[in-house]
C-alpha positions, 0 to 999 in steps of 0.5 A: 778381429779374433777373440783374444783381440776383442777381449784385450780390447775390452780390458783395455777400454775397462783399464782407461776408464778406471783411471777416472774414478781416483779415491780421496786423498789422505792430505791434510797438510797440517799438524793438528792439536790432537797429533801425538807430538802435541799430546806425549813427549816425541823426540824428535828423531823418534818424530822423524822415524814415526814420519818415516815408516808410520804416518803414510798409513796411521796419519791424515798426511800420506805422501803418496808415490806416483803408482798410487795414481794407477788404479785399481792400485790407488783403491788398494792403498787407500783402503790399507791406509782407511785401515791403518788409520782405524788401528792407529791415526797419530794426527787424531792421538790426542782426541783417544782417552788416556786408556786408550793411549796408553793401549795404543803406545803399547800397541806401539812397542809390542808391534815393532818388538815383533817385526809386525810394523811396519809391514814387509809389503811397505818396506819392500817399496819404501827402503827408507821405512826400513828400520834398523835394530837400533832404530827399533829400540829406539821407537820401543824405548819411547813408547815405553817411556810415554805409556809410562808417562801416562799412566802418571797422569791416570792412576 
């Protein structure tokens, strides 16, 4: 057996073995009292487009996609969405203070208006989270709105 055969060989034993150690998974299955729809005002087609394009990365509820069960693939995901939900998680929302909140919903607005979420490499390979202009305005209006809202709540 030549070299490039035993190398192959190697790579592949190195491929099926990974295949055992799988990351947790980010599946609650349960809207929790401290998730954003429970804490400020969501419409509910900005609730649809938040579930859409946001919450596989910024939520404890990811539904995953058949490739994240290929590692090392499933690594990087689940450290993009450890990171995600570091940022922003919308099911822990309701446990930030209200500064907070009003930072993040901020956050929110700012990052849609200048085309930063979500990101191209999740769109690419989910075309529903693509959002329209429309659709944008749509998220920014109601962040807006709702940091608003808070700042009544703490003046």
């Amino acid at each position: 057996m030549n070299l490039i055969k035993k190398i192959l060989l190697v790579l592949l034993i190195v491929f099926i073995a990974i295949q055992f150690i799988q990351p947790a998974w980010n599946t609650n299955g349960q809207v929790l009292p401290t998730d954003i729809s429970k804490t400020v005002y969501v419409p509910q087609n900005v609730q649809s487009l938040l579930q859409i394009a946001c919450y596989d990365c910024h939520s404890n509820n990811t539904i995953y996609p058949w490739y994240a069960y290929m590692q090392p693939i499933g690594w990087i995901l689940a450290n993009h969405i450890k990171n995600g939900k570091k940022e922003l998680n919308f099911s822990d929302f309701g446990s930030y203070s209200i500064r907070k909140q009003q930072s993040k919903l901020k956050a929110i607005a700012d990052q849609i208006k200048d085309g930063e979420m979500p990101p191209c490499s999740y769109t690419i390979i989910h075309k529903n989270a693509r959002l329209s202009k429309e659709q944008k305005a749509l998220i920014v209006d109601w962040a807006e709105k709702a940091q608003d809202s808070l700042s009544q709540k703490n003046p």
